[in-house]
Structures are given as C-alpha cells and as structure tokens.
C-alpha positions in Angstrom: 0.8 -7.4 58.2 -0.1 -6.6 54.5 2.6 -7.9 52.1 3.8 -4.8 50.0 2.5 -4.9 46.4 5.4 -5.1 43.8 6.2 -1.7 41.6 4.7 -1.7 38.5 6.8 -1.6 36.1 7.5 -0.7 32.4 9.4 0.2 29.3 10.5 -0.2 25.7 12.2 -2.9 24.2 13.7 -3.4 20.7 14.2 -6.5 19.0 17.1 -6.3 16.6 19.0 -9.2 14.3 19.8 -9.7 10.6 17.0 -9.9 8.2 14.9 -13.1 8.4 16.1 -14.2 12.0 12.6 -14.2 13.3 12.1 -11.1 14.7 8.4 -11.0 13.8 8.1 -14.5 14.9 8.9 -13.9 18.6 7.1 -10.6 18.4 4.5 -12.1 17.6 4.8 -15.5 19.9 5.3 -12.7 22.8 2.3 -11.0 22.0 0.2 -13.7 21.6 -1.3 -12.5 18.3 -0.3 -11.9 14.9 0.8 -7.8 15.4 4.0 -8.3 13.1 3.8 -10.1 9.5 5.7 -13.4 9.0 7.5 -14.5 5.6 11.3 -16.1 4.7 11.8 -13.4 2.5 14.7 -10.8 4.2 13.7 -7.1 5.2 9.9 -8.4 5.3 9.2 -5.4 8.2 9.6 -2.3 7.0 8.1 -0.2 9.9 9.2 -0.6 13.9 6.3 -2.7 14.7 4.8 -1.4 18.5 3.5 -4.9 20.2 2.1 -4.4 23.5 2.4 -7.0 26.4 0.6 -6.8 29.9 0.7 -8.4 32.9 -0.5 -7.5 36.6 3.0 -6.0 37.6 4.5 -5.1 33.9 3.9 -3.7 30.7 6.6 -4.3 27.7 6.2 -2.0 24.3 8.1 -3.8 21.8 9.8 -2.7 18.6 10.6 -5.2 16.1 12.8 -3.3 14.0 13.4 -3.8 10.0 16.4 -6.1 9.7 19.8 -4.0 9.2 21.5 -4.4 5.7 22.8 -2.3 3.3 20.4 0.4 2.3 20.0 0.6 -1.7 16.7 2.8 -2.0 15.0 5.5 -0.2 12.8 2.7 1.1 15.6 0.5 2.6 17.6 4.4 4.1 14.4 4.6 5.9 14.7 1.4 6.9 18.1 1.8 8.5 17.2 5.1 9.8 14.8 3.2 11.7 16.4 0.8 13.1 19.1 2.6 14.1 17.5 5.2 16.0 15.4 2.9 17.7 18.7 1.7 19.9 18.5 5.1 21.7 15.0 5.0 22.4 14.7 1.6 24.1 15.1 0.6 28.1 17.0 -3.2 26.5 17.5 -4.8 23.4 17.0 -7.9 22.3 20.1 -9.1 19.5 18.1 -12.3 17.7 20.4 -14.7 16.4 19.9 -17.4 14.5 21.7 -20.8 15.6 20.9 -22.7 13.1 22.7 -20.2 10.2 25.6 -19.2 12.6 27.7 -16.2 13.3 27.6 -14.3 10.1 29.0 -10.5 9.1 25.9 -8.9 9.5 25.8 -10.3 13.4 29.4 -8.6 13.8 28.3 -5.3 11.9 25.2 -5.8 14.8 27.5 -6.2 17.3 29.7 -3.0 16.7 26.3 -0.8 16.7 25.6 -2.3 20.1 29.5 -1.9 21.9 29.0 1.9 22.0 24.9 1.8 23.6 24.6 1.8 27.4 21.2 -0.1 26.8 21.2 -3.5 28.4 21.1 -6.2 25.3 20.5 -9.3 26.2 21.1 -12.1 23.7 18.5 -14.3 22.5 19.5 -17.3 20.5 16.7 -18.8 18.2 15.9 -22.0 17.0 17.1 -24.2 19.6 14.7 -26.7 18.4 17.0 -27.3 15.3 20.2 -28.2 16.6 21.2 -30.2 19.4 22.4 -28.9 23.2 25.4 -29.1 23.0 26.4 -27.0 20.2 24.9 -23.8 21.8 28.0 -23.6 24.6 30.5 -23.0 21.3 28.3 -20.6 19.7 27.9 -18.6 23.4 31.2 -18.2 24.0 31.8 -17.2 20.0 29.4 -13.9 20.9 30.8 -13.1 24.5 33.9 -13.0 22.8 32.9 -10.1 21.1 30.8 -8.3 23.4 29.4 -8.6 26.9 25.9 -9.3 27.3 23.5 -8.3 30.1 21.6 -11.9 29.3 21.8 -15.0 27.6 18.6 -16.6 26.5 18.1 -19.6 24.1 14.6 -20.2 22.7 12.6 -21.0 19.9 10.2 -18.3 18.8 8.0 -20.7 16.4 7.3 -23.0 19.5 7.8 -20.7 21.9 10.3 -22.4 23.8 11.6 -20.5 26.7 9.8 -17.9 25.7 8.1 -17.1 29.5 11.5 -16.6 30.6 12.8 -14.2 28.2 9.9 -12.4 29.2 10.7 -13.0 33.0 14.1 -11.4 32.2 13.2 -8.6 30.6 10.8 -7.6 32.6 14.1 -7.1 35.1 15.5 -4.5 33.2 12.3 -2.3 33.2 12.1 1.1 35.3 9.2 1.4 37.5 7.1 3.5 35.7 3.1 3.6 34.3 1.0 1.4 32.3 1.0 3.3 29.1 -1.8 1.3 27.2 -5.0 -0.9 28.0 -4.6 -3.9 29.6 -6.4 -5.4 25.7 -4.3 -4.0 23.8 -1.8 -5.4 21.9 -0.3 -3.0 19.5 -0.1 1.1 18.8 -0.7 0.9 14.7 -4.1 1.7 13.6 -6.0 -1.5 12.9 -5.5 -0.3 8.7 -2.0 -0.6 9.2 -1.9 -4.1 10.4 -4.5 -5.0 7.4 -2.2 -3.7 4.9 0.7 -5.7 6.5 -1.7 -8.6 6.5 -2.5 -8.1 2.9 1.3 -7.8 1.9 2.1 -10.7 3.6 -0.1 -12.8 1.8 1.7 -11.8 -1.5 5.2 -12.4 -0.5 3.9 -16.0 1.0 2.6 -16.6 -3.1 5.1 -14.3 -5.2 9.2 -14.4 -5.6 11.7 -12.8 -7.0 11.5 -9.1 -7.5 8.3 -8.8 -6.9 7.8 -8.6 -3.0 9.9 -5.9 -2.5 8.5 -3.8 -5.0 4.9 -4.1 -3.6 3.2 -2.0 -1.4 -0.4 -1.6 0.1 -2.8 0.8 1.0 -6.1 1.1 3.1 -8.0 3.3 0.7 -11.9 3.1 2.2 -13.1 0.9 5.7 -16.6 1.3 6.9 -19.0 -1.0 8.4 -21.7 -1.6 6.3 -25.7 -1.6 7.1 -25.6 -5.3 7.2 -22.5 -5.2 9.8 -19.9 -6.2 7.4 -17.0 -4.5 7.1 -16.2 -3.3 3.6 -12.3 -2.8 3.4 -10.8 -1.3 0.6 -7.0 -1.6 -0.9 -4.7 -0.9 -3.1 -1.6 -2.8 -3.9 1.4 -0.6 -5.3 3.9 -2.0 -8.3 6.6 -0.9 -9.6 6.0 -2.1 -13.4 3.3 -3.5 -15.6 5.0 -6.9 -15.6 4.4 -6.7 -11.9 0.9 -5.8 -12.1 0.1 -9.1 -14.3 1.7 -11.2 -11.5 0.1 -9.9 -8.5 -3.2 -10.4 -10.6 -2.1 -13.7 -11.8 -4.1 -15.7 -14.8 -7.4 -14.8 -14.7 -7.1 -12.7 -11.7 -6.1 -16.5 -9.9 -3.8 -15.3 -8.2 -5.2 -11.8 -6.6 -7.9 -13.8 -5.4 -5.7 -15.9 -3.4 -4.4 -13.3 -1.6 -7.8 -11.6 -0.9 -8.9 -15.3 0.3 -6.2 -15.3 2.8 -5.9 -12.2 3.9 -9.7 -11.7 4.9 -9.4 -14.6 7.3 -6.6 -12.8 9.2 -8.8 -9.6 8.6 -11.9 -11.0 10.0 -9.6 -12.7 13.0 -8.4 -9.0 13.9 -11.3 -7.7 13.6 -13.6 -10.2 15.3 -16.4 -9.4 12.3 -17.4 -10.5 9.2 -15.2 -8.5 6.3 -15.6 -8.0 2.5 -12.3 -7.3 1.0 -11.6 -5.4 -2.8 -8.3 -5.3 -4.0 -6.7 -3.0 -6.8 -3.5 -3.2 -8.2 -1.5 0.0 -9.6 1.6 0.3 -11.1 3.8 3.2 -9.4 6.8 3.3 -10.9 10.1 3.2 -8.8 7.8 4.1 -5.8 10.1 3.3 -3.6 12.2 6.1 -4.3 9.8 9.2 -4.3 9.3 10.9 -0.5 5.7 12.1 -1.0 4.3 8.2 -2.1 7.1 6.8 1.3 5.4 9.3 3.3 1.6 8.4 2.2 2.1 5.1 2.9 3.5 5.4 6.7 7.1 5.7 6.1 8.7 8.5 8.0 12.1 9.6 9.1 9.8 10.7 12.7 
C-alpha cells in the first residue's frame, strides 16, 4: 500500500515589528539570499519586500513590511499605507520583537493593530543570542498579557537560530493551495529593484544623519554588453546640493565606495560580470511629490 503524499501547501506571510528589529535579517536568513537590504538605520525598507521560499510540500511568499512609525512625509504615509494593508492580505503574521531592546510603545501600538485581525500571528522573539535563557520566560508572559498568540518562537535571525522551526510552524498555518512561483526563485521584484536596494544600502552602511533618508535610487539603463558584461546604469536621488557633495564624497571617494560594494552584490545576483555608473541628482523634497514616489516604485496599489 502507497503511503498518501502530503497536500501541498501555500500562502502569504507578513513580517511585521518596529523599525530596525530585523525584519530584513530573517527575511533574508529564511530565504537564503540577500532579497531584502540590511542597515541599523530605522525604516531602512520602504517597499513590502516579496521573498519566496520552496520546499517539496510548501511554498511561503513573504512580506517584510516597512517598519510602522509615525508617518511625517508622503514617503513615510505610503509607508504605513503599506504596512497596514498588508495585515489583511496575509494567511499569518509574523510580530518581530526584539529582546534585547524590550517591550517598547511602538510594540503596544503593534499589538492593538493585530487584536482586531483574525490572521494567525505568531510571535517571534529575536536575538536570543544576546541575552541569557532565562530572561525570555518574563518577557513571554509580558506579551501574552496583552494579546494571545497563535505561536511562540525565539530565534536569532543573524545566526539563524531556530530558524528551521519557525519555518516548520508556519508552514502549519498555510491552506493547501498551488505553488505560485518556480521552485528557483526567490523573490517577485524585478532584478532592477533589488539593485537599487542594493545600491541604497551601500550608502546608508557609509552616510548618517540626514542623509539616508533623503536618498533614493534609480535603474536608468541595464543591458548586456557584446563582451557579456552587464552595463548597469543609476541614478541616486537627493534632496539638496549639500547632500549631493556627500554622497560624492572628496574627490568622488566616497561614490566610488559605494559603486565598489554594490557591484559585488550585483555581480552575486546576477551571477555575471557587471560594470556599474552612478549619477547623483538633487531632487528637491522628492519625497513629497506623487509623480517622482510613483516613478520610483512607490504606490498606494
């Protein structure tokens, strides 16, 4: 007697938490590739970030959404916007927390969008490598408190602690339902949306301050050349002239950097050699003007 194959099955999940609680991280330690960009700068994703994971019997389409705050631009509305409506779309949420910082307001604000969702959220507590057992019992019981949770998961996303079985659990809340992408691949975004993120990345790794909010890049021209290098080329958005001269840096030091770093992810990605020209232009108070937002690949859709 045959033994019945398991159901396939499959579903979206958001991941959700305050700003810089390492959504990206575990996106991106789930995945198994860099689809989400990294930084310790808050609200670093802007966009709900589609990774993809496969196994024989599942498929998970993850959305790391931008970190919820208080919105203070167009930019950061859409940002909310985003994250917001993702909690309707999904089949479970992920709430990321971040042990090492403790309960803080913007957990409780979290909390009170969940309370009214019939989604299951299962809460995942981060950066268990920095504390010691025992002070994660206090810090459970301090969220059930507040809310009921469908799971109860500690990990670390940056060693990828536990991570297998969050995945295992997760994969329990899934309908049975088709495999909606390749087996290979690992994210929905055009691959010149994840090379501007890659790009951006590098300059809020090397700028602070003001500046990494008030950047913003742009695939303007990618085509393989005749020698099978791929020519990439982008431009990176300020906000003000003073801007400009640090993203360049002295002697265009600085620019360089970041084109340095960012065509090794590039080339990564792509799996092919890459030459990569950067421009930087001053738009100012982009981030409040709908027809740049749009351009760019921020929509209220």
């Amino acid at each position: 007697m045959t033994q019945s194959k398991k159901p396939f099955r499959s579903g979206f999940v958001a991941i959700i938490g305050r700003p810089n609680v390492g959504k990206s991280t575990l996106m991106n330690q789930m995945i198994g590739q860099k689809v989400a960009i990294m930084s310790d700068k808050p609200q670093t994703t802007r966009n709900k970030i589609h990774g993809v994971y496969t196994t024989e019997n599942a498929q998970i389409v993850f959305l790391d959404t931008p970190g919820i705050h208080k919105a203070n631009s167009k930019l950061g509305d859409y940002m909310m916007k985003s994250a917001h409506s993702t909690l309707s779309e999904v089949d479970a949420v992920l709430f990321l927390i971040d042990v090492v910082e403790g309960m803080g307001g913007g957990d409780r604000y979290i909390i009170s969008q969940l309370k009214d969702i019939k989604t299951p959220v299962i809460l995942v507590m981060n950066k268990i490598d920095q504390v010691q057992p025992e002070a994660l019992l206090p810090i459970i019981t301090q969220y059930k408190d507040l809310m009921s949770f469908a799971e109860i998961v500690p990990i670390s996303a940056i060693n990828g602690n536990n991570v297998s079985t969050l995945l295992e659990q997760i994969t329990k809340y899934l309908p049975e339902g088709p495999q909606y992408y390749p087996a290979d691949q690992i994210t929905d975004h055009p691959e010149q949306f994840v090379i501007a993120e890659l790009i951006r990345e590098k300059i809020l790794h090397l700028t602070r301050e003001e500046v990494p909010h008030s950047i913003a890049v742009q695939i303007e021209d990618m085509r393989v050349q005749e020698n099978g290098v791929v020519y990439i080329g982008a431009v990176i958005f300020v906000e003000r002239d003073s801007q400009k001269g640090i993203i360049i840096g002295k002697k265009g030091a600085l620019l360089k950097e970041v084109g340095q770093l960012a065509r090794k992810d590039v080339e990564t990605l792509l799996g092919s050699k890459t030459f990569l020209e950067l421009w930087v232009k001053v738009k100012k108070d982009w981030r409040n003007q709908d027809r740049l937002l749009h351009e760019l690949g921020y929509r209220n859709d």
